[in-house]
C-alpha atoms as one frame of an Amber mdcrd trajectory, in Angstrom:
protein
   0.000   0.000   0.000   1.002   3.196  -1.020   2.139   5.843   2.359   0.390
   8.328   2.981   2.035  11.673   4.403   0.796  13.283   7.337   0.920  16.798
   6.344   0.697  18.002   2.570   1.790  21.744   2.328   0.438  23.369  -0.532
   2.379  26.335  -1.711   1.390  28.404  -5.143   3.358  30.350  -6.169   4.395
  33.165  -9.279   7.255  35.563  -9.997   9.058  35.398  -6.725  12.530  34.378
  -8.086  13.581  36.808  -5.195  12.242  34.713  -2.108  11.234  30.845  -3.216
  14.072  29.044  -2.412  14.498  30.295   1.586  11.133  30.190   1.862  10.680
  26.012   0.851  13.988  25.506   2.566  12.049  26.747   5.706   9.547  23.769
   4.693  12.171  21.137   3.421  13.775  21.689   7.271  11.004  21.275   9.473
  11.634  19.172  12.229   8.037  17.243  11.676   9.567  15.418   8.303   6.237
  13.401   7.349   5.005  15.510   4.497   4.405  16.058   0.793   5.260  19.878
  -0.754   2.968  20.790  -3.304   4.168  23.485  -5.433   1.925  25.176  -8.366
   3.489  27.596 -10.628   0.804  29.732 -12.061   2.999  30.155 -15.314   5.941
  32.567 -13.564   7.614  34.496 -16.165  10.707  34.600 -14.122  13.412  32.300
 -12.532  10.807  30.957 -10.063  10.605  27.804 -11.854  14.269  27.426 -12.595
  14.786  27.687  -8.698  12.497  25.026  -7.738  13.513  22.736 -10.611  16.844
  22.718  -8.996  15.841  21.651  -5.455  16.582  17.988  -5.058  14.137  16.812
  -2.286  11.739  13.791  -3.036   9.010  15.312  -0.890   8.670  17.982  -4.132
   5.736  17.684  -6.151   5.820  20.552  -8.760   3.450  21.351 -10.882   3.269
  24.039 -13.911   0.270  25.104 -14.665   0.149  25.824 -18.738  -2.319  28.749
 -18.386  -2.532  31.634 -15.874  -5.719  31.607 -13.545  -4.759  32.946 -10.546
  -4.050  32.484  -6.949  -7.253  30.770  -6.165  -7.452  28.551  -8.725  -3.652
  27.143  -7.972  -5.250  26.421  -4.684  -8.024  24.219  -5.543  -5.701  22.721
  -7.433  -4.090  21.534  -5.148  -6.340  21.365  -2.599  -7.280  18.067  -5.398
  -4.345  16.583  -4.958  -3.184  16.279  -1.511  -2.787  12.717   0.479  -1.969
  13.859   3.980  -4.138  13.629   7.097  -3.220  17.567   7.824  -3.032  20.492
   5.333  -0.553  22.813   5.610  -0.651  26.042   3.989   2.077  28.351   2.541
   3.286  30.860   0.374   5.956  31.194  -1.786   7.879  34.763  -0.114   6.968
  33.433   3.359   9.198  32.077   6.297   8.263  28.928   8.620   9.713  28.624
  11.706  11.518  25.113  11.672   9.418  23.935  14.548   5.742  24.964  12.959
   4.435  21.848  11.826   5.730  19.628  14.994   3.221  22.278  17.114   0.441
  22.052  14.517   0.279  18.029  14.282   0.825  17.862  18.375  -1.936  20.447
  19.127  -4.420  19.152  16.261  -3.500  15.097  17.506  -4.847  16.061  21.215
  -7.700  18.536  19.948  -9.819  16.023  17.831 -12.843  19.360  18.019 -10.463
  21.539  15.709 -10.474  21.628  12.086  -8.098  24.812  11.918  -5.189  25.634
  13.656  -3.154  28.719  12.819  -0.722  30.728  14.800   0.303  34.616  15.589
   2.912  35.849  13.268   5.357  38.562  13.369   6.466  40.573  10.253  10.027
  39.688   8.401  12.989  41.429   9.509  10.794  43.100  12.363   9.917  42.614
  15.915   6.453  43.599  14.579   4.076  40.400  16.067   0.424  40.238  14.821
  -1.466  38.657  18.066  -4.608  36.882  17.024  -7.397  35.487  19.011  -6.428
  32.334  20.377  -9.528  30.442  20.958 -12.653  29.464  18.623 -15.456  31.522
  20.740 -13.130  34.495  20.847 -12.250  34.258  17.224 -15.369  33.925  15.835
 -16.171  37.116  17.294 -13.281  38.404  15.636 -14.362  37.455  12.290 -17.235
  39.569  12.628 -14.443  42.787  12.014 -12.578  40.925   9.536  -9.959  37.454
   8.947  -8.531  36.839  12.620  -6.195  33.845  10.995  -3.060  34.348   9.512
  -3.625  32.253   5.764   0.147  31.072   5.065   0.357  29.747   9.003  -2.757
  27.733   9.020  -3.297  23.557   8.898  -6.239  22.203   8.671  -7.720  18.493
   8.276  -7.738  17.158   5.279 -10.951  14.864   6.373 -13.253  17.630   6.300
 -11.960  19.503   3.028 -12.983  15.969   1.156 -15.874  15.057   3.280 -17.656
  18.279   2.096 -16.107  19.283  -1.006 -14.635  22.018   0.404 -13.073  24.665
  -1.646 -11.759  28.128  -1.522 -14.612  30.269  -3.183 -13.247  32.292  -6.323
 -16.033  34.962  -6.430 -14.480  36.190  -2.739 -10.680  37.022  -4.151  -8.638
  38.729  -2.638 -10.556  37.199   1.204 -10.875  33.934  -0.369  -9.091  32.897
   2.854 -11.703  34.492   5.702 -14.610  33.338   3.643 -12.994  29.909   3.899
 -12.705  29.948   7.664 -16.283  30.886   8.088 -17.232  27.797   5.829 -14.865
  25.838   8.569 -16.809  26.829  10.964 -19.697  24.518  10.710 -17.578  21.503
  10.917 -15.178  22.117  13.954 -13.301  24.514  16.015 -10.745  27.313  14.676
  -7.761  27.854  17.247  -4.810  29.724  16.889  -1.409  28.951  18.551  -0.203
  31.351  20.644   3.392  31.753  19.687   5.193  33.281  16.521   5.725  30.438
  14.039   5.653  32.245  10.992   7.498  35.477   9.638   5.432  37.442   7.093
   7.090  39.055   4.104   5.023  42.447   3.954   4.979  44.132   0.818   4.038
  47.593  -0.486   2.061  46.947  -3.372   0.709  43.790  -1.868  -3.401  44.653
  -2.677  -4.223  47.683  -4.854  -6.389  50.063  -4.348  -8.817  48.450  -6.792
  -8.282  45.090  -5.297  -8.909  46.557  -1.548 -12.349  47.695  -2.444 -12.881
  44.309  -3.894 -11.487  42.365  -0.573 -13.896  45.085   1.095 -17.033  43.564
  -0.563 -15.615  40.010  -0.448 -14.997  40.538   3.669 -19.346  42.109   3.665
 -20.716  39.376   1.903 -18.277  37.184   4.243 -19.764  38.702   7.352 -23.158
  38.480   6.070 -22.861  34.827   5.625 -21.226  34.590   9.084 -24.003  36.239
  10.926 -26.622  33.574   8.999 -25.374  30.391  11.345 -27.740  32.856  14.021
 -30.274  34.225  11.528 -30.559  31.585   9.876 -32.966  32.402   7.351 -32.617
  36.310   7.414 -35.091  38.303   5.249 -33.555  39.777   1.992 -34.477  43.373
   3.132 -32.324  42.721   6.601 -29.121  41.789   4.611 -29.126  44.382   1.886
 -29.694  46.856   4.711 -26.460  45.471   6.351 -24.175  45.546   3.295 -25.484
  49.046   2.316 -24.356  49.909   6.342 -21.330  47.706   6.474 -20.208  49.783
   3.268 -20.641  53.023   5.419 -23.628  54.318   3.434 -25.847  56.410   4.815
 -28.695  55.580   5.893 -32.595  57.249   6.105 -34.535  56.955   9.373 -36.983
  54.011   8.550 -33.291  52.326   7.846 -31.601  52.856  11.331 -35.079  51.660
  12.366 -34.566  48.240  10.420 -31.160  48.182  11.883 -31.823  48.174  15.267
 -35.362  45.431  14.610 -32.454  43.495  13.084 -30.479  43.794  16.155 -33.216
  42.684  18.919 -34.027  39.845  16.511 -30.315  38.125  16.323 -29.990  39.012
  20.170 -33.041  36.261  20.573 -31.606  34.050  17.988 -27.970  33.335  19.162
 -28.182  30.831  21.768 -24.822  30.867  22.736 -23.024  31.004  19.091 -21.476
  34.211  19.871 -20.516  35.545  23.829 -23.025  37.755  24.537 -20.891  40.703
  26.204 -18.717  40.350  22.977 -21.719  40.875  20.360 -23.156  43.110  22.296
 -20.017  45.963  22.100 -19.595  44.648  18.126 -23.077  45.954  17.298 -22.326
  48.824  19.588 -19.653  49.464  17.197 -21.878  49.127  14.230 -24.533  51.436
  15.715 -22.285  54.053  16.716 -21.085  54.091  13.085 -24.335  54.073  11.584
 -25.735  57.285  13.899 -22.435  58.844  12.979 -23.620  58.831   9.554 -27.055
  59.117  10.182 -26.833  62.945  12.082 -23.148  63.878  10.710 -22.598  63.111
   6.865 -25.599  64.711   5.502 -26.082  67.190   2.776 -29.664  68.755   4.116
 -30.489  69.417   7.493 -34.100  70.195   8.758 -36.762  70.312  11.693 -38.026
  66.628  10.782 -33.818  65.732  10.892 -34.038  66.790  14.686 -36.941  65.047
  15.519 -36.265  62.198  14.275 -33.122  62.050  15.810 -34.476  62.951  19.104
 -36.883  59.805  18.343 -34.058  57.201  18.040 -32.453  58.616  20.885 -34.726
  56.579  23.346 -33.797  53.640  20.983 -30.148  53.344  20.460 -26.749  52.814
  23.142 -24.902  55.228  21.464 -25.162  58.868  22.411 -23.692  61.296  20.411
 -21.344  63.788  21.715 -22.650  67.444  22.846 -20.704  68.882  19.909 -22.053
  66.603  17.370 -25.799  67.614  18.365 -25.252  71.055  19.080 -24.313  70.960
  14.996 -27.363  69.297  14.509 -29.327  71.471  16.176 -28.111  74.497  15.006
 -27.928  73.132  10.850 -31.185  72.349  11.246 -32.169  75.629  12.729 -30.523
  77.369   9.631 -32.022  75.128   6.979 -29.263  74.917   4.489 -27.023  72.476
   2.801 -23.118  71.791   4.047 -21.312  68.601   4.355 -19.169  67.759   6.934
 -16.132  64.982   5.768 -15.232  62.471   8.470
């Protein structure tokens, strides 16, 4: 019978001649040996491919993809092709600590509930550590802000991924990664280890400014699909009132009003998914930015402005400042048009 690996580490990679090598060696060197390296070249146009050709380790499986299709699709790619019990993730200008996969396969061995494991990271050539949440209650409540696990440190088990066809989801580039975690969710426990195992290379030009605003909508409909293992079936006009709120658009009255219906509703609903004193300052958070945008970031001001405000007053946990509505007060007193930037 054919051996199985424990681990397979799936790495894609393109055009980073400049990094590769150190960053399989710190693979090729782990102290946890039992593995497979899956490489996919998305069709690098530098020496990339020259450098990896010229690694002689029989753990190597390299593959070169003959068309360009991206970062995601190397992944599922691979994600097709792995053998081992664990799946270890990596990237091609990353750094693994030597000892990184020996603290994965212990902690995942003796914590059959967890079908993630990732760890803190600091940034290369810096003393700069990212801390993360370290356990699944605390970092679920995390993900409600955004990814709380670093993508080239995590392992996961393979089981799951083939049990329920588990891929990363195309349509959510560039957070293909925290939309993934949220799909883990359903099947296990997320935990991350609470020491440095990874060293980040951070670059400049990492995600564009066109590419943030599409990680930005990725990250809403992300959240959105996060808050549905609560609300489970949430009415249409509930989540197209959060995405036009979680994109920092202003809102009318009857809209704040929805918001805070929506609130009371998943407050009966969660049963424990989320801590309660946790949710309970995240949509604090949310409400505070919605008012904020409610009373300040308006281009008309009037008498019915002011009432209404004074209306949701008796219905909201956030109080604005005195400043903020004395310059509500008084705009709506002069009845004209401004607009204030935040």
């Amino acid at each position: 019978m054919e051996k199985r690996p424990m681990i397979s580490v799936i790495m894609p990679v393109y055009n980073c001649e400049m990094y590769v090598e150190e960053s399989i060696n710190s693979i090729l060197n782990q102290t946890f040996e039992d593995f497979e390296l899956i490489i996919i070249d998305d069709c690098s146009t530098d020496k990339t491919k020259d450098i990896i050709k010229r690694l002689d380790d029989n753990r190597i499986i390299f593959i070169e993809k003959t068309k360009n299709t991206g970062y995601t699709n190397s992944l599922n790619h691979a994600l097709q092709l792995v053998k081992g019990k664990y799946i270890a993730r990596m990237d091609g200008d990353d750094i693994s600590f030597l000892d990184r996969f020996q603290a994965q396969v212990d902690f995942l061995e003796s914590n059959e509930d967890v079908v993630a494991c990732g760890t803190i990271f600091k940034y290369l050539n810096s003393d700069t550590v990212i801390n993360l949440p370290e356990l699944d209650a605390d970092i679920k409540l995390a993900m409600l802000n955004g990814n709380s696990m670093a993508h080239p440190s995590i392992m996961i088990r393979s089981a799951v991924i083939k049990k329920h066809n588990i891929q990363y989801n195309k349509e959510r580039e560039p957070a293909e990664d925290y939309d993934l975690w949220v799909e883990l969710m359903a099947f296990g426990k997320l935990h991350n280890l609470q020491k440095v195992y990874l060293d980040y290379r951070k670059h400049t030009s990492q995600v564009s400014v066109v590419r943030r605003k599409q990680q930005n909508e990725s990250a809403i409909k992300t959240r959105i699909k996060l808050l549905k293992y609560v609300y489970k079936n949430m009415p249409q006009y509930h989540e197209e009132n959060l995405i036009e709120i979680y994109r920092q658009e202003q809102r009318s009255f009857a809209e704040v009003k929805q918001y805070l219906d929506f609130k009371r509703e998943f407050f009966s609903k969660n049963n424990g998914f989320f801590k309660k004193e946790g949710l309970l300052v995240y949509f604090d958070n949310v409400e505070k930015k919605l008012l904020k945008n409610y009373l300040l970031k308006r281009s008309h001001f009037s008498f019915k402005t002011l009432f209404e405000y004074l209306k949701l007053r008796n219905m909201v946990s956030y109080r604005s400042t005195f400043k903020e509505s004395l310059k509500l007060v008084i705009k709506s007193f002069m009845l004209y048009k401004y607009r204030i930037c935040f």
